[in-house]
C-alpha positions in Angstrom: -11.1 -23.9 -38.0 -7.6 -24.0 -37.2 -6.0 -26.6 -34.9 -2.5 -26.1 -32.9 -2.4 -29.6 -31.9 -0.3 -31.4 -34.7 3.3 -31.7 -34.4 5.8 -29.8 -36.7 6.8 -32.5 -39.2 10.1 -31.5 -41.8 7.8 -31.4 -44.8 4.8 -29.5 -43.0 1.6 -30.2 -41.2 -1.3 -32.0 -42.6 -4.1 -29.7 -44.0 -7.4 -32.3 -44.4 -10.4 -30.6 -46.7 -13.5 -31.9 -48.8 -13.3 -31.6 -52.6 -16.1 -32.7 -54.7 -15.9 -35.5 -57.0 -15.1 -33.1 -59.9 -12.4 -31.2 -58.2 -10.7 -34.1 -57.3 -11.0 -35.9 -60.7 -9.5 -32.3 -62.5 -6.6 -32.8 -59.6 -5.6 -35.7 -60.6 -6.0 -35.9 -64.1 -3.5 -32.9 -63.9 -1.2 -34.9 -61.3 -1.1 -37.8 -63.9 -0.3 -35.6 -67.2 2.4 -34.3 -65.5 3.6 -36.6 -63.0 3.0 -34.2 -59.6 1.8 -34.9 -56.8 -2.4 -33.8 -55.6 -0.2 -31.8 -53.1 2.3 -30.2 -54.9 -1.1 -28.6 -56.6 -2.4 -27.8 -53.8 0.0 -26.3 -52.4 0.0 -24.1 -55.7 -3.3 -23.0 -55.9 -3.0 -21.9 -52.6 -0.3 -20.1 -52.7 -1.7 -18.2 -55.9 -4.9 -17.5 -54.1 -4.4 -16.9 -50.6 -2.8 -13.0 -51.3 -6.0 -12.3 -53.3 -8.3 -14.2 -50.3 -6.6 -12.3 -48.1 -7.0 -8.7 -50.1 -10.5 -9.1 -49.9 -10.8 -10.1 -46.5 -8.9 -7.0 -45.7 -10.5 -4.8 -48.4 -14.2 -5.5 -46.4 -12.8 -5.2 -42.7 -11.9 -1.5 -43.7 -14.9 -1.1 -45.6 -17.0 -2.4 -42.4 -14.2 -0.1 -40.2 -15.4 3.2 -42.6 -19.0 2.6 -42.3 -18.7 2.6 -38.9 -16.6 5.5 -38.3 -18.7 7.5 -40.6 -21.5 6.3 -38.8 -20.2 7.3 -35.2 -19.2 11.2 -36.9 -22.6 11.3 -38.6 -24.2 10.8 -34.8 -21.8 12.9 -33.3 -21.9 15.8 -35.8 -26.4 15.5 -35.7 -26.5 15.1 -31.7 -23.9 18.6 -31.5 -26.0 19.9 -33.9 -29.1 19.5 -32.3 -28.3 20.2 -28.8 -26.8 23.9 -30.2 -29.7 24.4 -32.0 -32.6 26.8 -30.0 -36.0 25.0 -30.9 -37.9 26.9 -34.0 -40.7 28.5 -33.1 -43.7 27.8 -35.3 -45.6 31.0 -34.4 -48.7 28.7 -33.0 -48.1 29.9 -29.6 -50.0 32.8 -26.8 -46.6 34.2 -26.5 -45.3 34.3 -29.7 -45.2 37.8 -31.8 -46.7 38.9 -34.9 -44.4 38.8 -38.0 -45.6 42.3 -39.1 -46.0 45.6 -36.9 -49.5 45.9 -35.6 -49.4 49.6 -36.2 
């Protein structure tokens, strides 16, 4: 979850996560081959994968958004539909007349 209490700072704010062991021995086997810092690869991968996080994220809200239009139209459309629709008469009742002329 995101915090609002730390104090701008001229290089930027302090982001703390876990990493597993493996991760973080990858991280800096790569920091030592080439002399950067954990960070500066963090800050990378980040930046490479947050527009594709993001995509999705918004991808699936309007997915979820659809559905649930849809949803509401489908109800609205059956409920219109039903309440203009006279009942069907299934020819069981006293009242009801024969198909075919009795005459």
């Amino acid at each position: 979850m995101a915090t609002e209490k730390q104090r701008p700072h001229s290089s930027g704010r302090v982001v703390s996560v876990r990493l597993d062991d493996e991760l973080i021995e990858r991280l800096d086997a790569l920091s030592a081959r080439t002399h950067r810092s954990r960070g500066f690869y963090l800050r990378l991968a980040l930046r490479a994968a947050l527009p594709t996080l993001e995509r999705e994220h918004w991808e699936q809200r309007a997915v979820e958004f659809e559905d649930r239009v849809l949803d509401r139209l489908f109800h609205q459309l059956m409920t219109q539909l039903d309440e203009e629709t006279p009942p069907k008469d299934d020819g069981a009742g006293a009242d009801s007349a024969p198909d075919v002329p009795l005459w």
